[in-house]
C-alpha positions as CSV (number, residue, x, y, z in Angstrom):
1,X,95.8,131.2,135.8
2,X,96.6,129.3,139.0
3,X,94.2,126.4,138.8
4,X,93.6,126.9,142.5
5,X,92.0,129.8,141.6
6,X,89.3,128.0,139.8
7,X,88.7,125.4,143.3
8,X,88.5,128.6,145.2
9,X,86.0,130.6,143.1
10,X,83.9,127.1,143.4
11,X,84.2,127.5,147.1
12,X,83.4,131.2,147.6
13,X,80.1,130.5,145.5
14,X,79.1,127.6,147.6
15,X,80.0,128.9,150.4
16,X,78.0,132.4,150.0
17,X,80.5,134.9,151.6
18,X,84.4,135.2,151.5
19,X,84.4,134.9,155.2
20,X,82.6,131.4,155.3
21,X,85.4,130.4,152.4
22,X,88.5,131.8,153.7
23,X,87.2,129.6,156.8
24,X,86.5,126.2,155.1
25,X,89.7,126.7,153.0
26,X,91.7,128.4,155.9
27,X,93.0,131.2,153.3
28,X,93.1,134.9,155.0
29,X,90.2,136.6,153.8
30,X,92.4,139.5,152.1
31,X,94.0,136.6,149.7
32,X,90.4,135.2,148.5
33,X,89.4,138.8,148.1
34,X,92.4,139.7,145.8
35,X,92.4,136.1,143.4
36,X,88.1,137.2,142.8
37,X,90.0,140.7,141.5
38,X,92.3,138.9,139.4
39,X,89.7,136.8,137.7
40,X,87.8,140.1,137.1
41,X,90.8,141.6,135.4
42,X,91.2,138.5,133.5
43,X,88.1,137.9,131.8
44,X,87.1,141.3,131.7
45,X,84.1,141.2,133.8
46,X,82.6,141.4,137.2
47,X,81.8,138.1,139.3
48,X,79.8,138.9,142.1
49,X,77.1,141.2,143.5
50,X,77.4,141.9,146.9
51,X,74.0,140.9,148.1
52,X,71.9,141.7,152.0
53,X,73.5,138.5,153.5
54,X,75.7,136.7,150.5
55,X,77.2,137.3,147.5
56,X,75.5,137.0,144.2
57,X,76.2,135.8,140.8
58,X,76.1,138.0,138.1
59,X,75.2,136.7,134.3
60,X,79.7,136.4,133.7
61,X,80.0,134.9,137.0
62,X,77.4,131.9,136.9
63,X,78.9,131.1,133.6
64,X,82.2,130.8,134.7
65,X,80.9,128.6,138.0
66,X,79.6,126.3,135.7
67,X,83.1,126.4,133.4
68,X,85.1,126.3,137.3
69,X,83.1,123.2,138.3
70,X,83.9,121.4,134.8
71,X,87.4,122.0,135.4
72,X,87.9,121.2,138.8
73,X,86.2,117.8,138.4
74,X,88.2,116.8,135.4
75,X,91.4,118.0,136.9
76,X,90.1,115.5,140.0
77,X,89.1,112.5,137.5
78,X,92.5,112.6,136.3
79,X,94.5,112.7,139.4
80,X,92.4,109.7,140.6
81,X,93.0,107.9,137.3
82,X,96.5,108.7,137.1
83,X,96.3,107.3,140.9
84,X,94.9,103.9,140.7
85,X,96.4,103.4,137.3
86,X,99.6,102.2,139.0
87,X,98.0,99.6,140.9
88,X,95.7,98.5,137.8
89,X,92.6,98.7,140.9
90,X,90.5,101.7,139.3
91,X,91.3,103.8,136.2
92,X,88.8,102.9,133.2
93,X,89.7,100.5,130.0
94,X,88.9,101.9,126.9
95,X,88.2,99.0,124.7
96,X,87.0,98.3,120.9
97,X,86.1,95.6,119.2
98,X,84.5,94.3,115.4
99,X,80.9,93.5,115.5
100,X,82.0,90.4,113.6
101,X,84.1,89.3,116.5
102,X,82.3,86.4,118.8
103,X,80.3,88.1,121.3
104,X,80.7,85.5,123.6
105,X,84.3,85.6,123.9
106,X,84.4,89.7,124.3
107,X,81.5,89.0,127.0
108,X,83.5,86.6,128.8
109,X,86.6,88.8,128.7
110,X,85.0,91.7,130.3
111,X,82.8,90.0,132.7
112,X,86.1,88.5,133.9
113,X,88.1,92.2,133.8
114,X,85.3,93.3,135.9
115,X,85.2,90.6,138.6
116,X,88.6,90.5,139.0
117,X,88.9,94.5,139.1
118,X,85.4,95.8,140.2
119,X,86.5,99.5,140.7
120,X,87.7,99.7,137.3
121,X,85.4,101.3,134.8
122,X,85.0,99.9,131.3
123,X,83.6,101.7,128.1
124,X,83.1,99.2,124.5
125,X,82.9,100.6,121.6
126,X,82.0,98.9,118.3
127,X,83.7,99.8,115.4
128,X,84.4,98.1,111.9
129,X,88.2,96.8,111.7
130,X,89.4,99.9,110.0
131,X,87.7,102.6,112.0
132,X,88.8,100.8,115.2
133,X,92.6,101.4,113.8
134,X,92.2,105.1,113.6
135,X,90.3,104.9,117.2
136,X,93.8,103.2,118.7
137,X,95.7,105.8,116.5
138,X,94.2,108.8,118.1
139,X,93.9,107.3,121.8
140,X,90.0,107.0,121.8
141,X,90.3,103.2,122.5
142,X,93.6,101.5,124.2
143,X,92.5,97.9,123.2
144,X,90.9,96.2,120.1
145,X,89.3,93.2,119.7
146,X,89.8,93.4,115.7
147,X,88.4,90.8,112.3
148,X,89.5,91.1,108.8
149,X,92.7,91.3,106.5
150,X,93.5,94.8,106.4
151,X,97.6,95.6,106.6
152,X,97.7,97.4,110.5
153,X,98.9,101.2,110.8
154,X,103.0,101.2,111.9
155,X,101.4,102.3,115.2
156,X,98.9,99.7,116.1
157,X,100.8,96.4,117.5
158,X,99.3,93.1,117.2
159,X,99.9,91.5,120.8
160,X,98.0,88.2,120.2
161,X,96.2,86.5,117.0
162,X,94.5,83.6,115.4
163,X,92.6,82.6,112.7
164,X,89.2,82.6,112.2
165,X,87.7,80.9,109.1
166,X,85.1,81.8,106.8
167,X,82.1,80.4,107.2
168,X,79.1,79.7,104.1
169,X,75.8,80.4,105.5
170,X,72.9,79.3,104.3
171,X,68.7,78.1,104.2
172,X,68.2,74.6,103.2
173,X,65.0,74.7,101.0
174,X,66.4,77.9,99.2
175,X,68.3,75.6,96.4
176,X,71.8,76.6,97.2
177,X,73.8,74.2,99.2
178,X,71.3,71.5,99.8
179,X,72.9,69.0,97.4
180,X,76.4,69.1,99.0
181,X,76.8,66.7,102.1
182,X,80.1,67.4,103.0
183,X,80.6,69.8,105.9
184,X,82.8,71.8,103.7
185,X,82.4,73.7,100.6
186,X,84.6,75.4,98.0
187,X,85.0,78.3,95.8
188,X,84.0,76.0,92.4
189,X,81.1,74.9,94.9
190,X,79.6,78.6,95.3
191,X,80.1,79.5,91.5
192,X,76.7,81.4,90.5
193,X,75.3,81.2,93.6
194,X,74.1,84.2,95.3
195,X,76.4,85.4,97.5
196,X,76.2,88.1,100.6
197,X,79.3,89.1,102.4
198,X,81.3,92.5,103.9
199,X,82.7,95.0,101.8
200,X,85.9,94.5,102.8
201,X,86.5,90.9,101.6
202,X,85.1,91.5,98.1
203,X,88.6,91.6,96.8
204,X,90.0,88.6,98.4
205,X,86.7,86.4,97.3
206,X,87.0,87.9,93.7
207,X,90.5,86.8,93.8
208,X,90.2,83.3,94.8
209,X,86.9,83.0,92.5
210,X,89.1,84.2,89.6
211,X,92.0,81.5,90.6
212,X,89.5,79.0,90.0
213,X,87.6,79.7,87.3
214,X,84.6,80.3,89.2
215,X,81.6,82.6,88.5
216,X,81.6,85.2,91.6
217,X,77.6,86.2,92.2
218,X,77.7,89.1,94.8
219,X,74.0,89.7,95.5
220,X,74.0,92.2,98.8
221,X,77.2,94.2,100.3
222,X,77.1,95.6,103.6
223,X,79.7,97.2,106.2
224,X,78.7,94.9,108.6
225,X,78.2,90.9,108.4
226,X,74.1,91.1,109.9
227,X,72.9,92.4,106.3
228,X,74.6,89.0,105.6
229,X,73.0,87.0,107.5
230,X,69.4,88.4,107.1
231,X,69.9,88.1,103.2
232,X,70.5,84.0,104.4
233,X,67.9,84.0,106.6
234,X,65.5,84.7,104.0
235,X,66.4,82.5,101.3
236,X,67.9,85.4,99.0
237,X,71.5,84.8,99.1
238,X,74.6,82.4,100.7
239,X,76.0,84.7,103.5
240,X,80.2,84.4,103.8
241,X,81.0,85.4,107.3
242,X,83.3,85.0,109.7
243,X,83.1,82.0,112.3
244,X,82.8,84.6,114.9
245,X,79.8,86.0,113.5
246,X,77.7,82.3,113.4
247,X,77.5,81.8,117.1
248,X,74.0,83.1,117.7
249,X,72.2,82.1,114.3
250,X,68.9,82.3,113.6
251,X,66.7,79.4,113.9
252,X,66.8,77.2,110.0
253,X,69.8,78.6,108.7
254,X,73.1,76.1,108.3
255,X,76.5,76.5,108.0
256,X,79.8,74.9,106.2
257,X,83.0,75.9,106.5
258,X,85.2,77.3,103.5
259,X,87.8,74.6,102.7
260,X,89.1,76.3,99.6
261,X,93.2,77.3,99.9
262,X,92.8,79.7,97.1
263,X,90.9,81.8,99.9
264,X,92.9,83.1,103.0
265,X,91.4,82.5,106.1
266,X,91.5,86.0,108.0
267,X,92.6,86.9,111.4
268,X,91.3,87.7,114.8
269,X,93.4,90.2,116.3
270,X,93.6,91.9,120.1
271,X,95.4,95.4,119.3
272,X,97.1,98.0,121.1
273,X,98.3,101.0,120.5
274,X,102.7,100.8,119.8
275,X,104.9,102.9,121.2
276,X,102.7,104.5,123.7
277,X,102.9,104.3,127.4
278,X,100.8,101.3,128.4
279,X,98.4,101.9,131.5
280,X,98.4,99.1,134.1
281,X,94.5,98.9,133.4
282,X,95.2,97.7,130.3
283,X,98.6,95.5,130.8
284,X,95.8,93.9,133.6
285,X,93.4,93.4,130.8
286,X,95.7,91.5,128.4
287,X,97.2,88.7,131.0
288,X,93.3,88.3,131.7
289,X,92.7,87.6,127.8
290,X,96.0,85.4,128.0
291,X,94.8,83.5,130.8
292,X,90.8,83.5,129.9
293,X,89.8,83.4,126.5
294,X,89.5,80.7,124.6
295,X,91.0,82.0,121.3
296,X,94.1,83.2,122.3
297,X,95.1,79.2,123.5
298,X,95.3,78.5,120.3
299,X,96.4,81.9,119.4
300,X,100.4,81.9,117.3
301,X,102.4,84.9,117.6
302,X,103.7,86.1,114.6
303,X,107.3,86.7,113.9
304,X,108.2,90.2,115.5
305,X,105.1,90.6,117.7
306,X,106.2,91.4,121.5
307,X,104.4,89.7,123.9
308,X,102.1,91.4,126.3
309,X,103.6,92.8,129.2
310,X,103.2,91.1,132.7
C-alpha cells in the first residue's frame, strides 16, 4: 500500500471530517474518500463511523491509527537521518564499548562528539568484548570501544589499537604482595596466590603460569573485571585486570604492573563494522578519537588495518 495512504488516514482522523483533510492536504475530497475504501478492502474491516459532526473510530480503525502514526514517524526519523547523515550535523552514533575500557577516555570521546556536533544523538551500550562483536555484526552498534584477546569476526575491522597491560591489584595488609618492592611483578611472583580475574583471560594466565612453572590459584571468575576488584578490595584475592579498569580504585587497594613476557599484554581496540557503508556520523566520530584521545597517540596500526576515513 501506498505509504501516503497511511499519512492521509493520520490526517483524516486528526482532522475529524474528509472535508477538513482534503483541505489541509489539498487532495479532492472524492480521492481521500476512495484511499479510506481501499484500506477497508485491504484489511478487511471498516474504519470509520460516520458520527453528528465528525467521523468516528471504530475498534479496527483506532488500532490501525496507532500502527499509521508508528509508521509515519519512523518513515520521517529516517528521511531526516538519511538527511543530515551527509553532512555528519545530526543522525545518531551507535556506539559500544567494554566495561573494562577507561571510562575516562570513552567520557572524553563523547563529551567531545557532542560539543563538536550538538544535534547529533548518541546511544552507549556496554557490552563484554565478544558480545560487542556480534552487536557490530548485526548493525546494533557502528563503533566499539573493545578490551581483550579474542581473534575479530572477518567483518569487524580494527581501525586503531594499542596495548593495554595487565595490571596486579591488590590490599596491602592481606599478605600477598606486601614483601615485593618493585613496581612490577611476575608470573613466579603470583605462584599460589589467590588470584581474581575475567573469564576470558583464564587461558592465557594458565598458559604463561604453566611456561614458568608456576602454581596458578584462581580464587573468583567473573564476566566482568568489578567482581575482580571487590574480591581485592576485601583482602580475599590479587585481582588481574586491565590498566583501563584501575583508574577509579577504591580507597587502600595498590597496584603493580605485570612485567612477565610469558604473558601477552592485550589490546585496546576502536571497531567498526568492514565492508559496510560508513555513515558520516561515524567517519566524524573516528577523526575526533584520532585527534582527541589519549590512547590512540600512541596507538600502532597493524599490518593491513585501513586507516579511518577523513
Amino acid at each position: 500500500m501506498n505509504l501516503q495512504y497511511f499519512y492521509n488516514f493520520v490526517i483524516i482522523v486528526e482532522e475529524g471530517s474528509l472535508t477538513a483533510a482534503a483541505r489541509k492536504l489539498n487532495i479532492a475530497q472524492p480521492a481521500l474518500s476512495n484511499q479510506i475504501k481501499a484500506m477497508e478492502k485491504k484489511y478487511g474491516a471498516r474504519l470509520f463511523f460516520r458520527g453528528a459532526r465528525r467521523l468516528e473510530l471504530t475498534d479496527a480503525g483506532r488500532v490501525l491509527y496507532e500502527r499509521a502514526r508508528d509508521i509515519c514517524q519512523i518513515d520521517q526519523q529516517a528521511k531526516n537521518q538519511i538527511a543530515s547523515g551527509f553532512s555528519g550535523e545530526k543522525g545518531m552514533l551507535r556506539l559500544g564499548a567494554s566495561p573494562a575500557v577507561n571510562k575516562k577516555e570513552i567520557q572524553r570521546a563523547l563529551l567531545g562528539f557532542v560539543r563538536e556536533y550538538p544535534q547529533t544523538e548518541v546511544r552507549l551500550l556496554l557490552a563484554r568484548s565478544a558480545e560487542l562483536y556480534k552487536m557490530l555484526q548485526n548493525g546494533i552498534v557502528e563503533v566499539a570501544f573493545a578490551y581483550g584477546l579474542l581473534e575479530l569476526p572477518e567483518n569487524v575491522e580494527l581501525v586503531y589499537s594499542v596495548e593495554n597491560p595487565m595490571m596486579a591489584v591488590y590490599r596491602p595488609g592481606a599478605g600477598f604482595l606486601d614483601k615485593i618492592k618493585k613496581e612490577t611483578v611476575s608470573v613466579r611472583d603470583l605462584s599460589g596466590i589467590p588470584l581474581a580475574m575475567e573469564e576470558y583471560y583464564q587461558a592465557e594466565a594458565a598458559s604463561a603460569f604453566r611456561a614458568r612453572d608456576a602454581q596458578m590459584y584462581v580464587k573468583s571468575l567473573s564476566s566482568l573485571p568489578d567482581m575482580a576488584l571487590v574480591m581485592a578490595g576485601e583482602g580475599l584475592a590479587v585481582a588481574l585486570v586491565p590498566q583501563g579498569a584501575v583508574q577509579n580504585l577504591p580507597e587502600g587497594l595498590k597496584t603493580k604492573r605485570l612485567s612477565d613476557s610469558s604473558l601477552h599484554n592485550p589490546r585496546l581496540s576502536l571497531l567498526c563494522q568492514k565492508g559496510n557503508y560508513r555513515s558520516r556520523v561515524v567517519n566524524n566520530f573516528l577523526q575526533l578519537v584520532n585527534d582527541q584521545v589519549d590512547w590512540t597517540r600512541q596507538a600502532k596500526r597493524l599490518p593491513g588495518d585501513k586507516p579511518a576515513d577523513k
